[in-house]
SESE-9471 format. One line per 8 residues: their letters; for each residue x, y, z of C-alpha. Coordinates in pm, 1 decimal, always signed. Example, Ala and Ser with C-alpha at 12.3 -4.5 7.8 and 13.67 -1.06 7.14 Angstrom:
! SESE-9471
AS) +1230.0 -450.0 +780.0 | +1367.0 -106.0 +714.0;
END
This chain:
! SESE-9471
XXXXXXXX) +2303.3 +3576.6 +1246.4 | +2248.2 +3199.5 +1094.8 | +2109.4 +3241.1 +781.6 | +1694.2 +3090.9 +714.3 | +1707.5 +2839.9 +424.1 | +1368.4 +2751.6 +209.9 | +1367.0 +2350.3 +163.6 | +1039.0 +2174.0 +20.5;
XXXXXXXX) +1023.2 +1850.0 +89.2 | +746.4 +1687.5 -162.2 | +622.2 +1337.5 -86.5 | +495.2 +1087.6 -340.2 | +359.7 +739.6 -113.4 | +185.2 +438.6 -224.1 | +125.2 +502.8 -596.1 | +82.5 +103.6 -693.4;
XXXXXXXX) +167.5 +173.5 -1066.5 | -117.9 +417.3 -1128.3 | +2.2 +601.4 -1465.0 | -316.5 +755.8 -1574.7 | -593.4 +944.3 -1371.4 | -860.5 +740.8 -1261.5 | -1163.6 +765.8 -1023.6 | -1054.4 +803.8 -665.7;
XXXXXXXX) -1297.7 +766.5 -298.4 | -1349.2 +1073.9 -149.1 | -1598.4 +1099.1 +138.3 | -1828.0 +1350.9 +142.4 | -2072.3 +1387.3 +463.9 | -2227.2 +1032.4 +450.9 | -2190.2 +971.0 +58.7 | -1905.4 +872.6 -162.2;
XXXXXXXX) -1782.1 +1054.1 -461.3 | -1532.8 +936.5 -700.7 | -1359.8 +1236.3 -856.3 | -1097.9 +1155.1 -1103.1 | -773.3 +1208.9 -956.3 | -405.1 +1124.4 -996.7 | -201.7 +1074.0 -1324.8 | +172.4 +1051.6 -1339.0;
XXXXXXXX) +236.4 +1366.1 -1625.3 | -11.3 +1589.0 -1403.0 | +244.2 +1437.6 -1100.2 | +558.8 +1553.7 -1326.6 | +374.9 +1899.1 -1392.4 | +332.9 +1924.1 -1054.9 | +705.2 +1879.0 -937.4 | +843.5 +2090.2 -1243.9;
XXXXXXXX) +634.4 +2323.4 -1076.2 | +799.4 +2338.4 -729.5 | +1127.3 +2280.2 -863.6 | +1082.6 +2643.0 -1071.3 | +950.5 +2807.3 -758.6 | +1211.6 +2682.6 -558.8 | +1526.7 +2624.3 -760.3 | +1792.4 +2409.1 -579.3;
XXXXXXXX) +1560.5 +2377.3 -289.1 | +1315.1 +2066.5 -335.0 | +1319.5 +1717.2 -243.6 | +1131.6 +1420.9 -384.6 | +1106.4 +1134.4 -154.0 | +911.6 +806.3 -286.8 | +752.1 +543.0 +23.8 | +759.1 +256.2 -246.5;
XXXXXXXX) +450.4 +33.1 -360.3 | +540.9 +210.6 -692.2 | +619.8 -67.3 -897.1 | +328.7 -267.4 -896.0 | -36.6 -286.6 -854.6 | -184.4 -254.2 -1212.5 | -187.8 -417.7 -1512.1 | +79.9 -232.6 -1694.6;
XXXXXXXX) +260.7 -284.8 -1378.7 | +231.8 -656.0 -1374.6 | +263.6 -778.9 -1647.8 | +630.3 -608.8 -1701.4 | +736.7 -726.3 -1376.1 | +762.8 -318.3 -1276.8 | +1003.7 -287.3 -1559.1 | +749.4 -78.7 -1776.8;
XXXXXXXX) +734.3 +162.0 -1501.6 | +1136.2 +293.6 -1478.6 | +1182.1 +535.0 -1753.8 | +866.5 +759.1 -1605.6 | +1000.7 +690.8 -1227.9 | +1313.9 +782.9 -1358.9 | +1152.9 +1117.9 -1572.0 | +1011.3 +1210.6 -1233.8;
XXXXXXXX) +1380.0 +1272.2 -1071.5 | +1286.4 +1147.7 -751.1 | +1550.3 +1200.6 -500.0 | +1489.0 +886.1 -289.5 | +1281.1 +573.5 -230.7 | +1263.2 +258.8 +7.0 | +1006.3 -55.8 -58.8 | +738.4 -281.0 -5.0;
XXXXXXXX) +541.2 -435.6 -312.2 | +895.9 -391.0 -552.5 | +1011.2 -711.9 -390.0 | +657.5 -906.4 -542.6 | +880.7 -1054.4 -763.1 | +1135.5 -1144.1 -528.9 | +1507.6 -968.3 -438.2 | +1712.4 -1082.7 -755.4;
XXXXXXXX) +1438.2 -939.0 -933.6 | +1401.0 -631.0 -731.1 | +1794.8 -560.3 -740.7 | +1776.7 -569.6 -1135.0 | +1506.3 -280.8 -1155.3 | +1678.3 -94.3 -841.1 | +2013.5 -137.5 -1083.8 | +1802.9 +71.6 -1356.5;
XXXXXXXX) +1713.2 +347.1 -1100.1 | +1861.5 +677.0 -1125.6 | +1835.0 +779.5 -748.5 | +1917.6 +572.9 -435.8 | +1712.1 +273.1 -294.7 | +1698.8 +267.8 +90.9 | +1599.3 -9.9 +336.4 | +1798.9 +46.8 +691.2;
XXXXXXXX) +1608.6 -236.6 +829.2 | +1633.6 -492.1 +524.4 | +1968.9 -777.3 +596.3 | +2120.2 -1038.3 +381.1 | +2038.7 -1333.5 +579.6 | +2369.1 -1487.7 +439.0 | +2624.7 -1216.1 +523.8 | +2469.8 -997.6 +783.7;
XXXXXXXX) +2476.5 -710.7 +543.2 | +2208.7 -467.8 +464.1 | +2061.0 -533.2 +134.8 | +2025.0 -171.4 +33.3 | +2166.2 +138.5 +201.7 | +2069.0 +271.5 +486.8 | +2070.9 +671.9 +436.8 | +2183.3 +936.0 +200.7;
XXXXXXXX) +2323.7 +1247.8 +225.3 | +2127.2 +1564.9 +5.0 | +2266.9 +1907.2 -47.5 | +1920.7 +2142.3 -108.5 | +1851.2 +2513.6 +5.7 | +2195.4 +2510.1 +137.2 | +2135.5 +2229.4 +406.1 | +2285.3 +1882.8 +384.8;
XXXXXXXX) +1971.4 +1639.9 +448.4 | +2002.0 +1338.6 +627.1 | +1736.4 +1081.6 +459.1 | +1680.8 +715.7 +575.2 | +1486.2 +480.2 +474.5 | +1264.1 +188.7 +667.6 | +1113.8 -44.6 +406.1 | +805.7 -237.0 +487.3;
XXXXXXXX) +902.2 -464.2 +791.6 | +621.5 -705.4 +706.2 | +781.0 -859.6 +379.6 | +947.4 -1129.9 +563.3 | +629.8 -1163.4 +771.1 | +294.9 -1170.7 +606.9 | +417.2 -1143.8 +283.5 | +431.9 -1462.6 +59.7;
XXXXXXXX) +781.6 -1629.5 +143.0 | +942.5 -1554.3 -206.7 | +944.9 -1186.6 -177.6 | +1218.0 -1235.2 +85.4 | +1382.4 -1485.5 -4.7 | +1732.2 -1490.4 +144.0 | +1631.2 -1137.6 +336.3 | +1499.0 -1085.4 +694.2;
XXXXXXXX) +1383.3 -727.6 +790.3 | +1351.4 -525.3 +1108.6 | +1137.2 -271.1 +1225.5 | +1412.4 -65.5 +1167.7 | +1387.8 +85.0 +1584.0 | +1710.8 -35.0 +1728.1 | +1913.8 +77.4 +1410.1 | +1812.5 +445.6 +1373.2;
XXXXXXXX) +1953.1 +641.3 +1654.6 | +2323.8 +564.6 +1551.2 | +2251.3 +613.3 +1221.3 | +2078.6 +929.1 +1343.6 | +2427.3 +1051.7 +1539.3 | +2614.2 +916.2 +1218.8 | +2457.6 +1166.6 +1037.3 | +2487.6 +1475.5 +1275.1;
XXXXXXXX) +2847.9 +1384.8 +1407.6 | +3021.4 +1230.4 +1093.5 | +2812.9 +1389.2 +780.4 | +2695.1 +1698.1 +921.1 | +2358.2 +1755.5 +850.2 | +2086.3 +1985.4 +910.7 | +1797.7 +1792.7 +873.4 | +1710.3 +1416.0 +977.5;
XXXXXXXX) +1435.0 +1281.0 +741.0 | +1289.1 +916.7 +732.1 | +1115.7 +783.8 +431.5 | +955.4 +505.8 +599.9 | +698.0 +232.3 +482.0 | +599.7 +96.5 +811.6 | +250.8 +257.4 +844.2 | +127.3 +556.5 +996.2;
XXXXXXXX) +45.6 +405.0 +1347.8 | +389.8 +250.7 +1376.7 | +566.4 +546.3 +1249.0 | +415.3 +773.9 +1565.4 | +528.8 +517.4 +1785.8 | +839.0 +577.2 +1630.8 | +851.2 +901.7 +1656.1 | +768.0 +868.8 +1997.1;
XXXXXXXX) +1077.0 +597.4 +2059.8 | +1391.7 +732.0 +1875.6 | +1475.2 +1159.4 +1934.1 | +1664.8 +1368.3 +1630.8 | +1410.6 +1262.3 +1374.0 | +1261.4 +1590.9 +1220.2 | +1024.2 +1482.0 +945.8 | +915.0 +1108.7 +907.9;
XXXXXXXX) +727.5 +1028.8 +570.9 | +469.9 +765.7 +627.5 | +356.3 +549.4 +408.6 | +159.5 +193.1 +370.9 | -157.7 +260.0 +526.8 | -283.8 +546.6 +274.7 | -371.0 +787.4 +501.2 | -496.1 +1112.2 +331.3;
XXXXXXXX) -326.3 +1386.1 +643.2 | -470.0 +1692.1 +563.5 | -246.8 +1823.0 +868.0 | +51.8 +1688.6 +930.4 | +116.5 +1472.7 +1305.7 | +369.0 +1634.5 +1533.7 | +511.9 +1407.7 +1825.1 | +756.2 +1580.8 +1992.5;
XXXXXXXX) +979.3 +1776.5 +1773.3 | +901.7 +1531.2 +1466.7 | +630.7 +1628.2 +1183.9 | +486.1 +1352.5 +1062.2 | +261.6 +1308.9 +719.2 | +119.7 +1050.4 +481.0 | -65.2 +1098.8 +122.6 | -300.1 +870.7 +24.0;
XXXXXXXX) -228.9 +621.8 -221.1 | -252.6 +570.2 -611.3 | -108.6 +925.6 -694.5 | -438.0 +1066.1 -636.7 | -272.3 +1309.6 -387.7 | +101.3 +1454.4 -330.8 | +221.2 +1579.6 +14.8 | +452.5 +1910.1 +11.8;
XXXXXXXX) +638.7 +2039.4 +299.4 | +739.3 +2384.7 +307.2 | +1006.5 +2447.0 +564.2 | +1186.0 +2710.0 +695.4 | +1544.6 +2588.8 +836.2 | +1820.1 +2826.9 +1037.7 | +2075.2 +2645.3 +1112.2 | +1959.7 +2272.0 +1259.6;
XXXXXXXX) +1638.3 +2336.5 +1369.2 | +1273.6 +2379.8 +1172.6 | +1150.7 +2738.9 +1270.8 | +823.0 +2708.4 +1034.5 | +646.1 +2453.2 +859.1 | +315.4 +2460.0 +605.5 | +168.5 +2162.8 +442.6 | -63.2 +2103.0 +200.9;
XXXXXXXX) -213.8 +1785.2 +75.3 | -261.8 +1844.9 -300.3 | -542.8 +1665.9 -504.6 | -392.9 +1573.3 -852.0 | -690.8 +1704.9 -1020.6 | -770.4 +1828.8 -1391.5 | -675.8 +2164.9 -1284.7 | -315.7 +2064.7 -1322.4;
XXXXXXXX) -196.5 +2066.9 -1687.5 | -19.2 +1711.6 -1772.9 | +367.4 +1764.0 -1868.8 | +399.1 +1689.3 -2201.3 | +696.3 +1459.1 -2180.7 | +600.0 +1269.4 -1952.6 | +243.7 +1184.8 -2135.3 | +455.7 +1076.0 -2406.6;
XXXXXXXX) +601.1 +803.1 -2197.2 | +297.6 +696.3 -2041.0 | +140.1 +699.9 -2361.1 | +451.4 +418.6 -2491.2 | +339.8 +229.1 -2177.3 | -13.3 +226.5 -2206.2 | -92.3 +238.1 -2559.7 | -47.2 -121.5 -2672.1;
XXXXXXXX) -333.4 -238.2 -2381.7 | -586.1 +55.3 -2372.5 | -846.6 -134.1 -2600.5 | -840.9 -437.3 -2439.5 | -875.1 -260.3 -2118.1 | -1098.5 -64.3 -2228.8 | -1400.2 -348.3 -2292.6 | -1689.2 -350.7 -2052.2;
XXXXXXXX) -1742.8 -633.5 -1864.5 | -2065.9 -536.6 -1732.0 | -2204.4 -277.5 -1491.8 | -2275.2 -204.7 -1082.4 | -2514.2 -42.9 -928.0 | -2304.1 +65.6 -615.6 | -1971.2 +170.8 -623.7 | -1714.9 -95.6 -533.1;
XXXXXXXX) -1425.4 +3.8 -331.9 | -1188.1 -90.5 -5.5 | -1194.3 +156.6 +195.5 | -1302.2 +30.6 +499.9 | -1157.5 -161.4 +769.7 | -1395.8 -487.8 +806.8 | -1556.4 -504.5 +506.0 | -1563.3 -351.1 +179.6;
XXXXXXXX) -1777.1 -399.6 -147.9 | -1517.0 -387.7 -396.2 | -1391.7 -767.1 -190.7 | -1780.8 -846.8 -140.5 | -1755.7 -885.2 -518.9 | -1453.2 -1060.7 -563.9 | -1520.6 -1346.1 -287.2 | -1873.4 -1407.9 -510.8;
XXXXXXXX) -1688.0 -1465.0 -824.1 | -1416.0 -1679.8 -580.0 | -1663.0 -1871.9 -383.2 | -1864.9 -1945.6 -695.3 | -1548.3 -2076.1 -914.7 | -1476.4 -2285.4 -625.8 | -1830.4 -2458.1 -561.9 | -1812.3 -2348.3 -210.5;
XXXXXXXX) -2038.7 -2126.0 +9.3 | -1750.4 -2002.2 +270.1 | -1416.7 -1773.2 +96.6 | -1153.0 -1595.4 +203.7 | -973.6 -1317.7 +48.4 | -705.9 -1092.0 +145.7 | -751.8 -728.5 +309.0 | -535.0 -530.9 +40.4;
XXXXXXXX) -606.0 -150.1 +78.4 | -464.2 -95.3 -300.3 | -736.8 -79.2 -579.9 | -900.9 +220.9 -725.1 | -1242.8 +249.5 -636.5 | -1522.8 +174.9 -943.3 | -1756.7 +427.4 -976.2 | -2184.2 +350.1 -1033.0;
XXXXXXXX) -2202.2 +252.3 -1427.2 | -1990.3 +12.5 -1623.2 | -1686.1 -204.8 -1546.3 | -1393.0 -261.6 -1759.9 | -1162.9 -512.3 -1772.7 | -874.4 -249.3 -1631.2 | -1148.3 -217.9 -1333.5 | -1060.4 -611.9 -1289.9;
XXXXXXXX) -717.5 -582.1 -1287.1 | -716.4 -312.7 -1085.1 | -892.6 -541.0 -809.2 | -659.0 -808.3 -808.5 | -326.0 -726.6 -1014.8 | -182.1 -1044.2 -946.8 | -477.2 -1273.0 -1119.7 | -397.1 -1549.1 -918.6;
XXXXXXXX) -578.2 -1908.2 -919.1 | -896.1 -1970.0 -735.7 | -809.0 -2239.3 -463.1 | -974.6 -2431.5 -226.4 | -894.2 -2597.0 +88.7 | -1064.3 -2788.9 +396.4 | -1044.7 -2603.5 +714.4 | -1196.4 -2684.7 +1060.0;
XXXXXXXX) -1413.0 -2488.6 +1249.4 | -1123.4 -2455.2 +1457.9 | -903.5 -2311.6 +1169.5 | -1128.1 -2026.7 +1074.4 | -1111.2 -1925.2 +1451.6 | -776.3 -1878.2 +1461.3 | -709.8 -1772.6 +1122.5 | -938.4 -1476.5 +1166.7;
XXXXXXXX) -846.8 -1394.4 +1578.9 | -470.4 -1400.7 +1377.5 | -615.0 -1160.5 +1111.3 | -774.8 -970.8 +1393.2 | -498.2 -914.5 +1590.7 | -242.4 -834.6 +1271.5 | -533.8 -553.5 +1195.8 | -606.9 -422.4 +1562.4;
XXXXXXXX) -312.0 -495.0 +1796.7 | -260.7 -217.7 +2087.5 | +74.0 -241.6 +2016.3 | +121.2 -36.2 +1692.1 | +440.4 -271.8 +1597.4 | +158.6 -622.4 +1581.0 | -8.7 -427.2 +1308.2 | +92.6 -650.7 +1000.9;
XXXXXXXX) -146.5 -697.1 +802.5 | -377.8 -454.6 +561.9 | -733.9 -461.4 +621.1 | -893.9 -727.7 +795.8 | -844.6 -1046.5 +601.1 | -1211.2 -1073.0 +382.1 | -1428.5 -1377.4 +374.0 | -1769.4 -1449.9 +293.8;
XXXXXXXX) -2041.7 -1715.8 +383.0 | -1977.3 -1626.1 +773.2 | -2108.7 -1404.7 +1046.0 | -1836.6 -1341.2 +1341.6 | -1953.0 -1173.2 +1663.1 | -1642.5 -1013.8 +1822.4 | -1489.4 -749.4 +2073.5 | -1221.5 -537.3 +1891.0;
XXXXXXXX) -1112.1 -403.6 +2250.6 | -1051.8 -763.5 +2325.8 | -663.3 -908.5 +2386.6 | -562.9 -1161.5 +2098.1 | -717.5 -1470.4 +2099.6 | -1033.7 -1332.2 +2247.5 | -1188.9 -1124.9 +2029.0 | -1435.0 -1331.7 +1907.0;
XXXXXXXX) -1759.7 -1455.3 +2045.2 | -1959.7 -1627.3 +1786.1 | -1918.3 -1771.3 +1430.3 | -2176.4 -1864.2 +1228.8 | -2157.2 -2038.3 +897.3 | -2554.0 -2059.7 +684.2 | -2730.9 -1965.8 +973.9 | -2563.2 -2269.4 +1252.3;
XXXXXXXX) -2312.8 -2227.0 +1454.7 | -1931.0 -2304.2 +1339.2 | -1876.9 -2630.1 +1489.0 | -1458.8 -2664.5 +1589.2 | -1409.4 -3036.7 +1505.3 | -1613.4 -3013.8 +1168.0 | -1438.0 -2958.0 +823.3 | -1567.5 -2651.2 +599.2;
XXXXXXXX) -1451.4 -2656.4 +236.0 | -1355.4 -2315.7 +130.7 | -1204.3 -2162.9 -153.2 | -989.2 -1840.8 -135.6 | -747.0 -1633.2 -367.8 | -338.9 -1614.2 -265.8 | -145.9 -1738.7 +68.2 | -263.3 -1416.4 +220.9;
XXXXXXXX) -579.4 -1531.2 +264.1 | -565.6 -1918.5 +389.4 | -204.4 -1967.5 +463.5 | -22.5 -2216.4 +423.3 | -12.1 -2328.1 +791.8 | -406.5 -2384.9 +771.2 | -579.0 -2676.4 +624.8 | -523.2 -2931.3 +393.0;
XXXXXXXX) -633.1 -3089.6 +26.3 | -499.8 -2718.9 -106.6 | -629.8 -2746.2 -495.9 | -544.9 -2441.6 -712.7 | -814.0 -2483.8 -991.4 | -780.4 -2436.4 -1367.6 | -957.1 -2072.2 -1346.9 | -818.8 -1748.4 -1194.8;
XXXXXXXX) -941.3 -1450.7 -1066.3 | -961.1 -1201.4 -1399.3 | -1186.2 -1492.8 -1558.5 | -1407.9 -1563.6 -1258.2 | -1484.9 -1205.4 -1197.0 | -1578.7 -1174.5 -1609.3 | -1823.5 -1463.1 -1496.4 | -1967.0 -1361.3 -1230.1;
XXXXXXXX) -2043.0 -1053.3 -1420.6 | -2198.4 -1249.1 -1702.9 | -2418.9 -1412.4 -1470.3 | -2581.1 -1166.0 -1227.9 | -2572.1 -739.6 -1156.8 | -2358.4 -661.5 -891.3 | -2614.3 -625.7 -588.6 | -2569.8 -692.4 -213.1;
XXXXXXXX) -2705.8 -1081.7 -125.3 | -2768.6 -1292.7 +140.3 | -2369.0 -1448.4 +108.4 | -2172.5 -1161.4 +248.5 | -1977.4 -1210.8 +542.0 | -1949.2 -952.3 +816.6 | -1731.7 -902.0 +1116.4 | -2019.2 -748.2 +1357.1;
XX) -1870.1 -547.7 +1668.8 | -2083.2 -605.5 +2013.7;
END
């Protein structure tokens, strides 16, 4: 009789360098709330946790975008962040933001880590080598697990140029299946698990394209599964982003094959006491910065987040501040999905970073009519191709001081109708001065007179708020669906 082993597999995805709880977006009916979720020692208490109930028989498998995306974060270069990554005993990661800083940079933090880094799809372009192994081999609940890992195939892609510098990365398709049989036939393993940070729409596809895969962790495009996708004989889940929420996998294995699975998506709420240890080291972390964070900047009446898909109120702020640094009526920002939502009520300058981590300069450009066309049908197309594997970007890129007619069931290149810049029609041959924030946004291949100017994003948004309330106005650009 082959004996039933117990594995939990516990998933930690898109955490951006969230340490302490904060306010999180969660939809109610038609309203928002903004419960306070997340917190890295209420994460730790929460794996402790598992580990008791099932000793021997958990994994912890990390998507990546861990190291960066706050303050703290930043301004250490992710280095601030590896004692508590470290505390957490994570089994397992693979990668997307960690390479901000470029791969020398990245290879000196993964040096520091005390569990593997995995990237299947991610190739010296020099050598032909992979950059970072492809799979691992974990003994837990008696199994040996099989876990892979696809980092984010758009670093080399949409990603400014130095966080690849020297790399190339694949999607990571045509690689798996031998690595798949390498597993079964030469290491003997139960279980096939990819830790992937492709996205969930490109990881069913996957699913869907490669056999032997039994659970794929998805991460990138903070999806919240409450129950997790099964194509074919694969489970599939993703959850959230921030640390606000922690996916757990409760399997039942005989032999090679799943027999039972339960899931639950776990809010990292108040109700779960914060380890004391790891407090202490978020404490060390956070400590020196809290009071300057801390100040108030001003207040809002609405709550500013990015949550949706073509336009959000968190970016309807930040293109004000940018478009009034740069003198300009038109601006263009990036569609990042990272940045914890800000409640009603006051702003602090930790609500800043947490909009745009990076603080980069406010820059302007010329562009033609022409230019914002394709710029946006690009943006358009990176956001809504049919083809799960097109789907490069975040949201839809954000801009302001334009209204775009468009079809979003259109092919690319055709989506959109009409643009219209202060009320007239955008005319192609006609130059538009614009100012935007990062390459993201306008890049590089677009325009020309690029200016960064003497002001960046932290100290235009602390203006903006010094000048007017946060309010809806008559500048907000919209992408309208006909």
């Amino acid at each position: 009789m082959t004996q039933t082993c117990n594995l939990t597999v516990i998933q930690a995805n898109d955490t951006h360098g969230y340490l302490e709880p904060h306010p999180e977006l969660v939809w109610c009916g038609s309203n928002a709330s903004y419960p306070t979720l997340g917190g890295f020692a209420r994460i730790a208490s929460l794996l402790n946790a598992a580990r008791r109930e099932n000793p021997g028989g958990v994994l912890v498998l990390d998507n990546g975008d861990t190291f960066h995306g706050t303050y703290a974060a930043v301004i250490s270069r992710g280095e601030a962040l590896i004692p508590l990554v470290n505390a957490l005993k994570i089994d397992a990661m693979t990668a997307h933001w960690e390479f901000a800083w470029g791969p020398a940079h990245f290879r000196k933090l993964v040096d520091r880590l005390d569990h593997p880094m995995l990237a299947i799809n991610c190739y010296d372009k020099a050598t032909g080598e992979r950059a970072f192994p492809a799979s691992v081999v974990l003994e837990r609940a008696g199994l040996r697990v099989g876990v892979i890992g696809i980092a984010a195939t758009i670093v080399d892609k949409s990603m400014p140029p130095h966080f690849s510098e020297g790399l190339r990365f694949t999607l990571g398709l045509d690689e798996l299946p031998a690595e798949i049989d390498r597993l079964k036939l030469g290491e003997s393993v139960n279980l096939i698990v990819v830790l992937s940070h492709l996205g969930f729409p490109q990881d069913v596809k996957l699913a869907a394209s490669v056999k032997g895969i039994d659970v794929l962790l998805s991460g990138h495009t903070h999806n919240r599964l409450e129950r997790p996708a099964r194509i074919g004989n694969t489970l599939i889940i993703q959850s959230g982003c921030h640390g606000s929420f922690i996916g757990r996998l409760d399997l039942k294995v005989a032999g090679n094959r799943i027999i039972d699975a339960q899931h639950q998506l776990i809010p990292i709420e108040d109700s779960i006491q914060p380890d004391d240890a790891m407090q202490r080291l978020v404490d060390e972390v956070m400590r020196p910065h809290r009071a300057m964070l801390a100040e108030i900047v001003g207040n809002t009446a609405i709550g500013l987040h990015r949550d949706t898909i073509l336009s959000a109120p968190m970016d309807d702020l930040l293109l004000a501040a940018v478009a009034y640094a740069g003198g300009t009526d038109i601006a263009f920002s990036n569609g990042w999905r990272y940045g914890a939502p800000i409640p009603p009520g006051p702003v602090t300058i930790n609500d800043l970073w947490n909009i745009i981590p990076t603080n980069p300069p406010i820059s302007t450009v010329e562009l033609t009519g022409a230019e914002i066309q394709e710029m946006m049908e690009e943006s358009l197309e990176r956001t809504f191709s049919a083809d799960p594997f097109g789907q490069m970007g975040g949201y839809l890129k954000r801009f302001r001081g334009l209204t775009i007619y468009g079809k979003l069931e259109n092919p690319p290149g055709h989506r959109i109708e009409h643009i219209f810049a202060a009320g007239a029609p955008l005319v192609g041959g006609r130059s538009y001065k614009s100012a935007f924030v990062t390459a993201q946004a306008v890049p590089q291949k677009f325009g020309r007179n690029r200016r960064d100017l003497p002001v960046r994003a932290i100290d235009a948004l602390q203006d903006n708020f010094r000048r007017q309330p946060v309010e809806p106005n008559g500048g907000l650009g919209r992408f309208i669906p006909v």
